[in-house]
N, C-alpha and C positions, 0 to 999 in steps of 0.2 A: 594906505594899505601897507604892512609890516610886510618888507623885504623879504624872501624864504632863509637869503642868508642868516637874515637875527631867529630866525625860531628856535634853533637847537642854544643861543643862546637866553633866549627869555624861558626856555624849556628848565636849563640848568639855573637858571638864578629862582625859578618857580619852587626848584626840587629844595636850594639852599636856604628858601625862606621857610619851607614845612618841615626841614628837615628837624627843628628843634620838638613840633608836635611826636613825630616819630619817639624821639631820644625820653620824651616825657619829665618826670622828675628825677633822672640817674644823672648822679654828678659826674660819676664816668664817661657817661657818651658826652655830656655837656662839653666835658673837658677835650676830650677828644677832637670834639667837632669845632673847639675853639681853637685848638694848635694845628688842625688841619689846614683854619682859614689861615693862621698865622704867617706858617709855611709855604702856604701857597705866594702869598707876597714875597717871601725870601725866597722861594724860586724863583718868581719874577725876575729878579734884581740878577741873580747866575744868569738867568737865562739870554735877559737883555745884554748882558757882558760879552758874553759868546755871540751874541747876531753882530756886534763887531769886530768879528773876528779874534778877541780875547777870550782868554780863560785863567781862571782862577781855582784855586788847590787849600786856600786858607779865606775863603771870606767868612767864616767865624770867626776872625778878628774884629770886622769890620759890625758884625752880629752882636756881636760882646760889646765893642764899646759903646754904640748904640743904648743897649740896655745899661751898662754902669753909668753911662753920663746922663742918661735919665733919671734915673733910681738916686742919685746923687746930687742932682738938683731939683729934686721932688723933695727929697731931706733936708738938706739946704734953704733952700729958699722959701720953701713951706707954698712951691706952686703945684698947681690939680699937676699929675701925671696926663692928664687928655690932654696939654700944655707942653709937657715936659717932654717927652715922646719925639716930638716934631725936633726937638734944641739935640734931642740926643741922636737924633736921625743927623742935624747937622756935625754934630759932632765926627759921625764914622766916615759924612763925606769931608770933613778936614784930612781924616787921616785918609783915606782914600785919595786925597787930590796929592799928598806927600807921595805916597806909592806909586801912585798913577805919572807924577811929574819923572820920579826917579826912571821908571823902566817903562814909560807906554812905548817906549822906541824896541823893545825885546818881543820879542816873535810870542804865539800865546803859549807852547809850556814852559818856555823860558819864563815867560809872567807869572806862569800858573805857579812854576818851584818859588820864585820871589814872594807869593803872595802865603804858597804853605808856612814858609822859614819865616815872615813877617808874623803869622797868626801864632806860631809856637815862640816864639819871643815873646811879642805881648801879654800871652797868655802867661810864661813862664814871671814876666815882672809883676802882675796883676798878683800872682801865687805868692811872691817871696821879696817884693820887693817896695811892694805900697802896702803891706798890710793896714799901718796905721789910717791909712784912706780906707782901704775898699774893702780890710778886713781877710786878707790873704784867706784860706783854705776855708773858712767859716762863710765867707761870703758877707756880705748883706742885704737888709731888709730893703723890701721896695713896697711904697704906697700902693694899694690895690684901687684898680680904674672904679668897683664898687662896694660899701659897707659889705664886708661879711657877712652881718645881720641881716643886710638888706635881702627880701623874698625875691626868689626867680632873679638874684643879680646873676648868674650864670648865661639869661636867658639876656638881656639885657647887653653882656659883654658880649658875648655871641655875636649879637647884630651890630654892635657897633665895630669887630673885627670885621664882618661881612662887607660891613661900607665901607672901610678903609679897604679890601681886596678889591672890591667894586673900583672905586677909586683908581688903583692900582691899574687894573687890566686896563680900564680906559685910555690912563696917562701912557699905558706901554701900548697900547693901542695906536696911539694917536700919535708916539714915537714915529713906531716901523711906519707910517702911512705919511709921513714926513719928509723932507727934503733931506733931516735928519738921518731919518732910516733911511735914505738909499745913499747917503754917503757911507752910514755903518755896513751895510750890505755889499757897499762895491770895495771897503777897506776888508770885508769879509771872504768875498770871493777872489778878488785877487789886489792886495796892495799897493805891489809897483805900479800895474796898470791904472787904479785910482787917484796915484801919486803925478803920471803921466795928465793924464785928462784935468789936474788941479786942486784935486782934496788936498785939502791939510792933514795928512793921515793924525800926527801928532794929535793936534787940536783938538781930533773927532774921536778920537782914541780914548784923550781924555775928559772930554765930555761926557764917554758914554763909563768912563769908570767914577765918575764923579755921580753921576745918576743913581747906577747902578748899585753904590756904596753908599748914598743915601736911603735908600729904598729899605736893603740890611740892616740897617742900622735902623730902622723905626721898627720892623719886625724883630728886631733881637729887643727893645724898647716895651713892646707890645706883649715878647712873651715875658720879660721880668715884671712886670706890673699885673701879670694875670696868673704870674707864678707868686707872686710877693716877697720873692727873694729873687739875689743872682750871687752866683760861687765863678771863679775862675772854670768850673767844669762848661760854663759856657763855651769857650774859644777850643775845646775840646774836638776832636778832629771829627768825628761823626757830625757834627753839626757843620763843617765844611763840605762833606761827603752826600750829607744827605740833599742837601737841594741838587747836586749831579745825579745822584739817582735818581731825583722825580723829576727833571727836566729830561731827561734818555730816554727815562722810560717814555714818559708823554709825548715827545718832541721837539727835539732842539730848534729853537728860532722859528720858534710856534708860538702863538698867544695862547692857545689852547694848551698847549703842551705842558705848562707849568702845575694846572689846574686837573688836568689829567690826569699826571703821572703821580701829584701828590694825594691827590681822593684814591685811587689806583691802588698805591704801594701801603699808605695807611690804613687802607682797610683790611689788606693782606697780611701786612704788621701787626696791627690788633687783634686780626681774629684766630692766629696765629698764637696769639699772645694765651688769649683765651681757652686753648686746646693744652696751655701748660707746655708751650716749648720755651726753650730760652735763647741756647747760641742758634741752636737747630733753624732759629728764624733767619740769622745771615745766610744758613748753608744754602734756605731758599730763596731768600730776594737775590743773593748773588747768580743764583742759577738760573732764574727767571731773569736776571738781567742781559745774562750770556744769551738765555734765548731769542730775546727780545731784540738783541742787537744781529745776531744771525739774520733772524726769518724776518723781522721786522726793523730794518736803522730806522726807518721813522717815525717810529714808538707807536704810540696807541694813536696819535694825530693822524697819520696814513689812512689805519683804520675806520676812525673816525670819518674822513675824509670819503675814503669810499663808499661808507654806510651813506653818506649824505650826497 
């Protein structure tokens, strides 16, 4: 017999697997519903950073490179992107274990400004400094996961982002419910006293930035290959900003909260979008965030939480 705790979860994976009948043959919602899932896994990666007590202000660096070292060894080497993905997932945890070595010893906004100044550097060399590589302000091409020609590939990419989210929630699942996660939780809650009782704060620190920078860096991989291009506008600061918003809004150092807050904001976003507003949509997701954070710090997860 299925636990009551999994029903709101087999409930949401039910909604995610029809939601494509819903969307029909509109390549807009197609698309939509595919950078939802995208996101949703780059939440993941913030969010699991934070349940260790870190924070981060720039991981669209770690996003971007992810997708350039993909996109670039799918060129290169003439391997599938389904392949390449994974190489450039490891790529962002390379640079990540360098960042993560240099400052896991800094408090998390202290990490959080190392990590913005990191992501506008990279971004700035990406722009003006490798064109002959990566093609400075033009960007380039990236191998698409399916023929263009191909019918219903939209539908096709779709579920294979789903499974890598799938994927995702479980591996961060199965984190926090770890020996793992309650080392991250006690370096979270209070560090001296974790330091006291015998964590290796260090070690655990960087473990969970190496993870967590791995994770980015397949979703920053994910969306260049489903975009079939990548530009330096990648490492772009809204693309640091935004998995902090869908992680707040949802719930911080929630499994749910990632997944929440980014179905949540993007549909707000979108339909938003729809109505023919432009800046007008910051004035409201910021405002709605300020609420959020008032009447509710524990995002839509709280909610959640009580409903169930």
């Amino acid at each position: 017999m299925i636990q009551k705790r999994y029903l709101p979860w087999l409930g949401a994976l039910g909604v995610a697997l029809f939601l494509p009948i819903i969307a029909g043959d509109s390549p807009y919602l197609m698309k939509v519903l595919i950078i939802m899932v995208i996101f949703i896994i780059y939440t993941h990666s913030w969010n699991l950073l934070t349940y260790s007590g870190q924070a981060s202000l720039g991981h669209a660096a770690f996003f971007g490179i992810g997708g350039y070292a993909s996109a670039l060894l799918a060129s290169k080497s003439g391997l599938s992107p389904f392949i390449t993905i994974f190489a450039g997932a490891i790529f962002a945890a390379v640079a990540g274990a360098i960042v993560g070595a240099i400052c896991v010893r800094l408090r998390e906004w202290f990490l959080a400004m190392v990590t913005f100044g990191f992501s506008i550097i990279i971004g700035t060399l990406f722009l003006n400094q490798f064109t002959g590589i990566f093609g400075g302000v033009d960007g380039m091409p990236a191998q698409r996961f399916f023929s263009a020609t191909l019918e219903h590939r939209y539908l096709y990419e779709y579920y294979f982002m789903l499974l890598l989210a799938i994927a995702t929630t479980l591996l961060v699942h199965r984190i926090m419910h770890s020996r793992l996660g309650v080392a991250f939780a006690a370096i979270r809650e209070n560090e001296l006293e974790a330091k006291v009782l015998g964590v290796d704060t260090a070690r655990y620190k960087l473990i969970a930035f190496l993870i967590s920078t791995y994770i980015a860096g397949l979703a920053g991989a994910l969306q260049t290959h489903s975009f079939a291009y990548i530009t330096p506008e990648i490492f772009s600061v809204h693309n640091s900003f935004w998995p902090v918003i869908y992680a707040i809004a949802g719930g911080l150092g929630t499994l749910e909260g990632p997944i929440l807050g980014t179905v949540f904001i993007t549909l707000i976003w979108e339909g938003l979008k729809n109505l023919g507003l432009s800046f007008e949509r910051f004035v409201i997701i910021g405002a709605l965030l300020v609420v959020m954070v008032v009447l509710k710090p524990g995002g839509l997860s709280s909610v959640f939480d009580r409903w169930r």
